[in-house]
C-alpha positions, -999 to +999 in steps of 0.1 A: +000+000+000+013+031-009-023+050+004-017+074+030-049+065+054-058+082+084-060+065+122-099+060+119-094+044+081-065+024+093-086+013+124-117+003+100-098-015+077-077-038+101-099-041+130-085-072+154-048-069+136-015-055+144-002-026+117+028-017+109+024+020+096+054+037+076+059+077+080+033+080+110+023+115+118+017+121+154-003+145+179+020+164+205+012+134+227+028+113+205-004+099+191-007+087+157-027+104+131-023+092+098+005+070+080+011+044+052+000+006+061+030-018+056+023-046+068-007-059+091-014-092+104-035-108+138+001-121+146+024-099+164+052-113+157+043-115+118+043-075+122+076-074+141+097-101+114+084-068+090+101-041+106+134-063+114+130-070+067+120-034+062+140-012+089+114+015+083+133+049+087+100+060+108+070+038+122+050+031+144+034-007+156-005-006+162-027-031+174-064-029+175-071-061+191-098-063+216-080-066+253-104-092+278-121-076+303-100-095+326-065-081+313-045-055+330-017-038+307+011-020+325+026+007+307 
């Protein structure tokens, strides 16, 4: 893909997937606004074998998987 999409297009299109996104744009809170798709998969580590091929000058890793109601993520 080549398209540049924004985060709600990029959401729509690969709900339940990790993305790889190439030339993100980001808020001041470092939140990403819009970028190309390079690579999605439901496998993480499918996503992460892309950026180690690629070594994307700028990117970002996205995942819009659904976290159970019983899962705590520490940041």
């Amino acid at each position: 893909m080549d398209e540049v999409l924004s985060i709600e297009e990029i959401r729509s299109r690969f709900d339940g997937e990790w993305v790889l996104v190439g030339d993100p744009e980001f808020t001041d809170m470092n939140e990403v606004i819009r970028g190309t798709v390079l690579c999605h998969s439901k496998e993480r580590d499918e996503v992460y074998r892309k950026v180690m091929e690629l070594r994307p000058a700028s990117s970002a890793v996205l995942c819009f998987k659904k976290v159970p109601d019983d899962v705590v993520i520490i940041l």
